[in-house]
C-alpha positions as CSV (number, residue, x, y, z in Angstrom):
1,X,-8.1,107.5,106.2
2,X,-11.7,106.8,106.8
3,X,-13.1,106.3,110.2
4,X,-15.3,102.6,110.6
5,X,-18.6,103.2,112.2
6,X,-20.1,99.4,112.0
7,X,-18.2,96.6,110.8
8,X,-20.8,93.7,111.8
9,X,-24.1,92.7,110.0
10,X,-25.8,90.4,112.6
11,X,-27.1,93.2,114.7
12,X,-29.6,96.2,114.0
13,X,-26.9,98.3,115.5
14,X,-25.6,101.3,113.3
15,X,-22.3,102.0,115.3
16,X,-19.6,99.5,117.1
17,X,-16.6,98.8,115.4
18,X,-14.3,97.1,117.7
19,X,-12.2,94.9,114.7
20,X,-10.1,95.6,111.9
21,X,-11.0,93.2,109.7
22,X,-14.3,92.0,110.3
23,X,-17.0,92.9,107.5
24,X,-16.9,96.6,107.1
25,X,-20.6,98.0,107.3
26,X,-20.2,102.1,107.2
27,X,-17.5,104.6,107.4
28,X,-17.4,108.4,107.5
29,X,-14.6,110.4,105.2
30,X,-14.1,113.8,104.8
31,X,-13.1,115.2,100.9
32,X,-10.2,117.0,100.8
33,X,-11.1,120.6,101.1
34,X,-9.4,124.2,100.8
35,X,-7.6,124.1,104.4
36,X,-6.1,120.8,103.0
37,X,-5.2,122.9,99.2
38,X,-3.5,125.4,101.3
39,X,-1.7,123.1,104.2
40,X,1.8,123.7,102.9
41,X,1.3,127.3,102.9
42,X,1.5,126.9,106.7
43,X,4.6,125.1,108.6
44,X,2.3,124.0,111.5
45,X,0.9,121.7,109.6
46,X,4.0,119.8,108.9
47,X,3.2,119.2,105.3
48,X,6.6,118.3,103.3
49,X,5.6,119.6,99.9
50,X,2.6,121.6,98.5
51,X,-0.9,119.4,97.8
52,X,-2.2,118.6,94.5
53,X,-6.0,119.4,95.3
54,X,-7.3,118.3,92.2
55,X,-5.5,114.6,92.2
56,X,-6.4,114.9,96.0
57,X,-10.0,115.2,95.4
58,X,-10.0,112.7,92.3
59,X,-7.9,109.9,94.4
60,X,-10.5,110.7,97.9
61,X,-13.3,110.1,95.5
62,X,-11.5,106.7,93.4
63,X,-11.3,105.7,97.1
64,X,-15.1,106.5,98.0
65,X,-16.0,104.4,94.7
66,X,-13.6,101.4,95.6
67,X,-16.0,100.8,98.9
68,X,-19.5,101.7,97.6
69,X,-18.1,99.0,95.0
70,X,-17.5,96.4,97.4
71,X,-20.6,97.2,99.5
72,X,-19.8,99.7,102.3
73,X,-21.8,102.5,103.0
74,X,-19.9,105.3,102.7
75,X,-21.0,109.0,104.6
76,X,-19.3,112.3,104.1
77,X,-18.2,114.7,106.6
78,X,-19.8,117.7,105.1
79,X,-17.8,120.2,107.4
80,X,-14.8,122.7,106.7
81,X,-12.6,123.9,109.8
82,X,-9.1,125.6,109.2
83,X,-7.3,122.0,110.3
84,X,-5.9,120.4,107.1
85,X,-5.7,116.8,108.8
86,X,-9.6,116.7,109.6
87,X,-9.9,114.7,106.0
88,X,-7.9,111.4,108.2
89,X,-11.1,111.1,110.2
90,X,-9.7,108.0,111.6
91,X,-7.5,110.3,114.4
92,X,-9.8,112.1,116.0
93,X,-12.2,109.2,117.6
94,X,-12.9,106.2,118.3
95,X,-15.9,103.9,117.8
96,X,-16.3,101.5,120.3
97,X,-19.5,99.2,120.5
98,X,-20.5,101.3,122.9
99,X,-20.6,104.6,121.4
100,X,-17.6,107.3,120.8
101,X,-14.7,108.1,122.4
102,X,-13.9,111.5,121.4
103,X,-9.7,111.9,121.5
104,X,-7.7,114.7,121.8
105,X,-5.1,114.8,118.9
106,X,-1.4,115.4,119.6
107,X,-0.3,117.6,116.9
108,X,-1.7,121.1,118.1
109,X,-3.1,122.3,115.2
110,X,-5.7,119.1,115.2
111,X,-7.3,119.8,118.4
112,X,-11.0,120.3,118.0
113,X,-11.7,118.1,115.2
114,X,-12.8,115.5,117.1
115,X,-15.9,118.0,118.3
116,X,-16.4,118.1,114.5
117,X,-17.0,114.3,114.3
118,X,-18.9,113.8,117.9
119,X,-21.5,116.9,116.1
120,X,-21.8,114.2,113.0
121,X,-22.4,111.5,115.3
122,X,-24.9,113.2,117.5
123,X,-27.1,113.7,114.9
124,X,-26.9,110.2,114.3
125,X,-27.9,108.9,117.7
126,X,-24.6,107.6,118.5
127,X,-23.7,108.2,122.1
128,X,-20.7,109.6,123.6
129,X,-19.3,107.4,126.0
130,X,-15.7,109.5,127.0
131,X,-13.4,111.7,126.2
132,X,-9.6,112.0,126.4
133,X,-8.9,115.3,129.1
134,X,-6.0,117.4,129.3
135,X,-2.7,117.0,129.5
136,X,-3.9,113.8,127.8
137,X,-2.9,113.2,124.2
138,X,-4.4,110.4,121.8
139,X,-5.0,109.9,118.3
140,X,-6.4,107.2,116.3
141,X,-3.7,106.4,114.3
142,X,-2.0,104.6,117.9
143,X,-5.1,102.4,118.3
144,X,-6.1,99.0,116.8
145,X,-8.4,96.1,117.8
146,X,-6.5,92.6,117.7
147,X,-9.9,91.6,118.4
148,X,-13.2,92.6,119.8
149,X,-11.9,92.1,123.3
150,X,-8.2,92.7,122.5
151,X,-6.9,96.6,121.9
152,X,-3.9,97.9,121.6
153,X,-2.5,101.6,122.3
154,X,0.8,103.3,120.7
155,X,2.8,105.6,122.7
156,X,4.1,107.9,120.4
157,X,5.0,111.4,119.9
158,X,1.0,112.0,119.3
159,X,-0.2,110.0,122.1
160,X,1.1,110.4,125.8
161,X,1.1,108.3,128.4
162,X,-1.2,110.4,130.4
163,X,-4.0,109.8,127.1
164,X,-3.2,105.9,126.9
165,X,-3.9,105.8,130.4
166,X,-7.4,107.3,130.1
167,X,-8.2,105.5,126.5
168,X,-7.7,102.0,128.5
169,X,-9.6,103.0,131.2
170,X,-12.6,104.4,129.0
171,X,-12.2,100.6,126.6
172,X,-11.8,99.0,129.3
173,X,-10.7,94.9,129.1
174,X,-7.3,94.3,127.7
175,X,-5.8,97.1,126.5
176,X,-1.8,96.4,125.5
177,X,0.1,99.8,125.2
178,X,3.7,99.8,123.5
179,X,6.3,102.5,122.4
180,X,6.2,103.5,118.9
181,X,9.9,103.9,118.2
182,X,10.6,108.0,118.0
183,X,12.0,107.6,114.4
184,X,12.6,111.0,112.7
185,X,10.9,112.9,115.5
186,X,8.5,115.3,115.7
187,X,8.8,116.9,111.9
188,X,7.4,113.7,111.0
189,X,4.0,111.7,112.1
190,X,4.6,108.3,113.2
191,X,1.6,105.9,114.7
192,X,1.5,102.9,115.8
193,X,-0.5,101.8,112.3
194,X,2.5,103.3,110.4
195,X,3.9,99.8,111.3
196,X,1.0,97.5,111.2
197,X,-2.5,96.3,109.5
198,X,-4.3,93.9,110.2
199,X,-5.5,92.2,106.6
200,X,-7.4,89.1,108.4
201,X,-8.3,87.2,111.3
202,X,-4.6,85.8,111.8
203,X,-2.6,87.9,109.8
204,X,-1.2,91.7,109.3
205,X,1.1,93.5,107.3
206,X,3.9,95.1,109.3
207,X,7.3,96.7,109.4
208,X,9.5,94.0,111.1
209,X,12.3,96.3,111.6
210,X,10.5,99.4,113.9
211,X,7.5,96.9,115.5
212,X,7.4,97.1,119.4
213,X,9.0,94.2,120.1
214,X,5.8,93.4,123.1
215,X,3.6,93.8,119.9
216,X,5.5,91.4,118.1
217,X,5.7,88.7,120.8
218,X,1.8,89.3,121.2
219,X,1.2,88.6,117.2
220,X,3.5,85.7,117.8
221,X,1.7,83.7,120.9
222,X,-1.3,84.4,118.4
223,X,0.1,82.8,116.1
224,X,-0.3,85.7,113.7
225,X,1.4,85.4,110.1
226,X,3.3,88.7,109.7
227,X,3.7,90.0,105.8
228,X,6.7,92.4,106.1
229,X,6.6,95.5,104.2
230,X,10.2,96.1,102.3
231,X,12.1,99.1,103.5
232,X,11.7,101.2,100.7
233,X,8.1,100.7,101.0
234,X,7.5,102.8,103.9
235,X,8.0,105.8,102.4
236,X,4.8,105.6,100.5
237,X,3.3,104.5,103.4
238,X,3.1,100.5,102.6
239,X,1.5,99.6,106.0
240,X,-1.2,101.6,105.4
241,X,-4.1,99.2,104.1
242,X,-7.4,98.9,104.8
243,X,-9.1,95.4,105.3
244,X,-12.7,95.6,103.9
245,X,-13.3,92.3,105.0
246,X,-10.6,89.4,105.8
247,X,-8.8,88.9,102.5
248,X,-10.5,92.0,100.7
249,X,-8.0,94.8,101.0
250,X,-7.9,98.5,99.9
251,X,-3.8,99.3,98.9
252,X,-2.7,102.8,98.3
């Protein structure tokens, strides 16, 4: 997953990323490394089988080409800590327009790699503006813009009430939380965008069958169309799919 860092072109600005689908400007990734090579090795990590480095680092850098193709300027995370998951950059921060929110990940062995990313950013000139605090627990992968002025938070095994509290408070606006259905439990990850993308201004791919009800009455009074992802889809993650700009997608 790669985390957006500017998805508009009207302003000088190099960070702000409050949409899913609006022209994406910059994102940071991080190549899959040797604590992602040995990640099975280690049942913490709650990897199901062994990684395929090679095909790893071949498909990360297919991916890296797709969006220099289609125009996005695309920064790599040149760091190597012993967490496995830092290469889904998308968890442990948000971009807001303005400046980071640094998260604090729900699956133990993650915390910390969100100090990784704020370092990055730093050195970038991109501010800080809050920081998820203990017991608090959030993670990218429960968060998504509707719109600009419009975010919504997953409670899920990985985020806690206690961190959607503080993430709303630190967006700020509206901020819509809902449960993220607790699935197969904890040997498994489940966020909030495991059931939805947003593909364009008025539409998103979703799982009909596990989508918070309050999410799906929101789409609806927005008159959203919903593209639902087959069943035997999910296992290969079908939601997952990244809007480059409306209508331009990135599919696994």
């Amino acid at each position: 997953m790669t985390l957006a860092i500017a998805d508009r072109i009207e302003e000088p600005m190099r960070y702000g990323a409050q949409s899913m689908v609006a022209p994406l400007r910059e994102v940071l990734v991080k190549p899959p490394g040797p604590a992602f090579g040995r990640a099975f090795e280690d049942p913490a990590h709650g990897f199901l089988h062994a990684v395929g480095l090679d095909r790893a680092r071949r498909q990360h850098e297919t991916l890296c080409r797709i969006l220099a193709d289609l125009g996005v300027t695309v920064h790599v995370l040149d760091a190597e800590i012993e967490s496995p998951d830092l290469v889904y950059t998308f968890d442990p921060a948000l971009v807001t327009d303005r400046g980071a929110v640094a998260l604090r990940p729900g699956k133990p062995t993650r915390v910390g790699e969100e100090h990784v990313l704020l370092r990055w950013m730093a050195d970038r000139g991109i501010p800080v503006c809050g920081a998820i605090e203990a017991p608090g627990t959030a993670e990218g992968g429960d968060t998504f813009w509707v719109a600009p002025d419009l975010f919504c938070i997953g409670r899920s095994l990985r985020t806690s009430q206690a961190g959607a509290d503080q993430l709303a408070a630190l967006v700020g606006g509206d901020v819509r939380v809902f449960d993220v259905p607790y699935a197969n439990g904890l040997s498994e990850c489940l966020h909030l965008l495991s059931l939805i993308s947003p593909v364009s201004d008025r539409a998103a791919v979703v799982h009909l069958p596990m989508l918070p009800a309050g999410l799906y009455e929101l789409l609806h009074d927005l008159d959203y169309d919903l593209i639902d992802v087959p069943r035997e889809e999910m296992p290969t993650l079908g939601c997952n799919v990244l809007a480059v700009r409306p209508g331009v997608l990135v599919v696994a």
